[in-house]
C-alpha positions in Angstrom: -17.0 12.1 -23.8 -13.8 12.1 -22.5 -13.0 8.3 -24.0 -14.0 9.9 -27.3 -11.9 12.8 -26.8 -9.0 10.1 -26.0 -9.4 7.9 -29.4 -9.6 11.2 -31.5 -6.5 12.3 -30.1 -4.7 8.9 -30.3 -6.6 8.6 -33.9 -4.9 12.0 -34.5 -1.5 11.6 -33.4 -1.4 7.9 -35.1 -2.6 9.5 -38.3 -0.1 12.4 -37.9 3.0 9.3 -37.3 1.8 7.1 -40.5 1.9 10.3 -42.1 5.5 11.7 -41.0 6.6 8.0 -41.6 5.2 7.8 -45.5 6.7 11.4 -46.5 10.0 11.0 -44.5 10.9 7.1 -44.4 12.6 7.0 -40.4 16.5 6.0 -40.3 17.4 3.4 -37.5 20.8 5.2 -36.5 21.7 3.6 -33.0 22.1 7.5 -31.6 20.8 6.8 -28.6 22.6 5.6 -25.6 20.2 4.4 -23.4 19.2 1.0 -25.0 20.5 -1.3 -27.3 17.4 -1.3 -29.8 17.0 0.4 -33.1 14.2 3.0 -32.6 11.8 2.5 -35.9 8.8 5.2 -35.4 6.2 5.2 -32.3 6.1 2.4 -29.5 3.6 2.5 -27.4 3.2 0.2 -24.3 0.9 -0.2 -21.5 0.5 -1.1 -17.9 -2.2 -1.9 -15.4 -0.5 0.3 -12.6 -2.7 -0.7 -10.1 -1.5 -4.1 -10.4 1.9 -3.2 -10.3 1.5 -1.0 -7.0 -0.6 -4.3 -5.5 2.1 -6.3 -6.4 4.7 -4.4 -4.3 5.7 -5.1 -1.2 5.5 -1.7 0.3 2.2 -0.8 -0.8 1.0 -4.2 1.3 2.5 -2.7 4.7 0.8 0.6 4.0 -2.5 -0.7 4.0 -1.8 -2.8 7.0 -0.1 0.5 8.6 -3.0 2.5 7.3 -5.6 -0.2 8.3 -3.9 -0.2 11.9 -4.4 3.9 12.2 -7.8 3.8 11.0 -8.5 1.0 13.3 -7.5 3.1 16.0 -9.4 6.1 15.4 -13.0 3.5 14.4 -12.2 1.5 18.1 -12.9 5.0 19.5 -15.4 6.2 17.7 -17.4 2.9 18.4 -17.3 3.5 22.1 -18.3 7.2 21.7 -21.2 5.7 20.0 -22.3 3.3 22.4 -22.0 5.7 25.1 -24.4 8.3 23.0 -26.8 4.9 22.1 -26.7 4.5 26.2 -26.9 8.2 27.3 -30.1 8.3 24.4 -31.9 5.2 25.5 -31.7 6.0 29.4 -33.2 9.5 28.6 -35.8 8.0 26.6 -36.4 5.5 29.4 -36.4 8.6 32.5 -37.3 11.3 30.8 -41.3 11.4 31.9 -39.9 11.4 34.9 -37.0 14.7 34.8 -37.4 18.1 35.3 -37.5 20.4 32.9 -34.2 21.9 33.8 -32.5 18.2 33.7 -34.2 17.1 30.5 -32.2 20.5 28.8 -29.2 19.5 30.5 -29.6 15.7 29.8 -30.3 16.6 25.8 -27.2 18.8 25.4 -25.1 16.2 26.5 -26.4 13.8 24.1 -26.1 16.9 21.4 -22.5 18.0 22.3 -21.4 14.3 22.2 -22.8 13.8 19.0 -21.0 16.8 17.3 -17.9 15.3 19.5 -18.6 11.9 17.1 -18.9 13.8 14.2 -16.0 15.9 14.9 -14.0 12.9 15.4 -14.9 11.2 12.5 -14.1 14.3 10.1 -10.9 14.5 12.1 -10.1 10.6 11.6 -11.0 10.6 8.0 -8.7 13.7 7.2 -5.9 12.3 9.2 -6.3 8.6 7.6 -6.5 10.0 4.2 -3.2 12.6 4.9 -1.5 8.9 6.4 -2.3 7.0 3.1 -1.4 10.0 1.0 2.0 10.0 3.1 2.5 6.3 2.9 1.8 6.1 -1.1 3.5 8.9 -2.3 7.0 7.3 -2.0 5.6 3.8 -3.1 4.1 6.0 -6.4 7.4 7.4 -7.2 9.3 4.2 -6.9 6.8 2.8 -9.5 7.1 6.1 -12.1 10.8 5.6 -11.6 10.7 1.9 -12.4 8.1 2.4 -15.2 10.3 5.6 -16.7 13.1 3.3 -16.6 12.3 0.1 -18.2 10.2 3.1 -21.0 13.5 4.2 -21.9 15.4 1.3 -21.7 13.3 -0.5 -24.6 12.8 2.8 -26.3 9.3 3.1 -25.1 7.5 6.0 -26.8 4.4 6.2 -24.5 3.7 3.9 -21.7 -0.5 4.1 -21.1 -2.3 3.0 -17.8 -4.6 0.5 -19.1 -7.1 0.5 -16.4 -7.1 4.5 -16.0 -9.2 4.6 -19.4 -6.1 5.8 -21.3 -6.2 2.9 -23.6 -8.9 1.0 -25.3 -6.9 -1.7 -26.3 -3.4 -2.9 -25.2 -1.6 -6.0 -26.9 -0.6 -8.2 -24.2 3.4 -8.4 -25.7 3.2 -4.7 -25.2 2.2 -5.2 -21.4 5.6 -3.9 -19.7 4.4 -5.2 -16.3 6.6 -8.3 -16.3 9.7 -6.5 -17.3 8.9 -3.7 -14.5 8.2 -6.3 -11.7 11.6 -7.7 -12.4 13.2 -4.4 -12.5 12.1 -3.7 -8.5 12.8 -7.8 -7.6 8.9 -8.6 -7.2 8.2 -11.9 -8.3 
């Protein structure tokens, strides 16, 4: 639904532009400052931004930083669980022979470090995803920035992210990844 919502609109606004352009014919008057070339009715361009943010240098030392903190959090969270896996099987081997009053205070154990476990593991996922959230943000912005800029500079109507289901179909000498890779230095 949403795809079709997304051609009807584009299919809309494309109609609407043909339209404008075959009642008004469009003047190329070099009014604009920011690039050099004559601006003759809709450009549209696209980008896989997920390849660009691969691509960058930064985003590859967040996921090793954020591959690092989650490692941390998962080395402790496997030892929590062996000592539950121990704590379980040596009350399953012993507990014919416990007391009553041990067996309760055997079982909470093994219950309070389970919700310990599973505390932890909420905890770590919340304060992994808030790490990459931290980390990507800047990395994000540099790419809009990037993207904005090299938009403008070729006069760049619309720039659409081809793998976010924006856009069905994307010429490849519309793809503005090359030109925004060379903008930030990546190779």
């Amino acid at each position: 639904m949403k795809k079709f919502l997304m051609i009807f609109a584009f299919g809309i606004m494309a109609g609407t532009v043909s339209f404008a352009q075959k009642a008004k014919p469009v003047t190329t008057s070099a009014t604009t400052t920011e690039s050099s070339e004559p601006h003759t009715g809709l450009k549209l361009g696209w980008i896989v931004s997920q390849e660009l943010l691969a691509s960058m240098p930064e985003k590859i030392k967040a996921d090793s930083d954020i591959s690092k903190y989650a490692r941390a959090f998962q080395d402790q969270i496997e030892s929590m669980m062996k000592e539950y896996q121990t704590k379980g099987t040596i009350f399953q081997r012993d507990e014919k022979t416990m007391s009553e009053p041990i067996k309760e205070v055997k079982m909470k154990e093994i219950q309070d470090l389970q919700n310990r476990i599973e505390s932890i593991q909420q905890s770590a996922k919340e304060k992994v995803s808030q790490k990459q959230q931290d980390l990507y943000q800047p990395i994000i912005d540099k790419a809009e920035k990037a993207i904005s800029a090299v938009a403008k500079e070729r006069n760049y109507d619309y720039i659409f992210d081809k793998a976010g289901g924006g856009l069905l179909f994307g010429r490849e000498s519309d793809n503005i990844l090359p030109l925004v890779k060379a903008k930030m230095g990546i190779k």
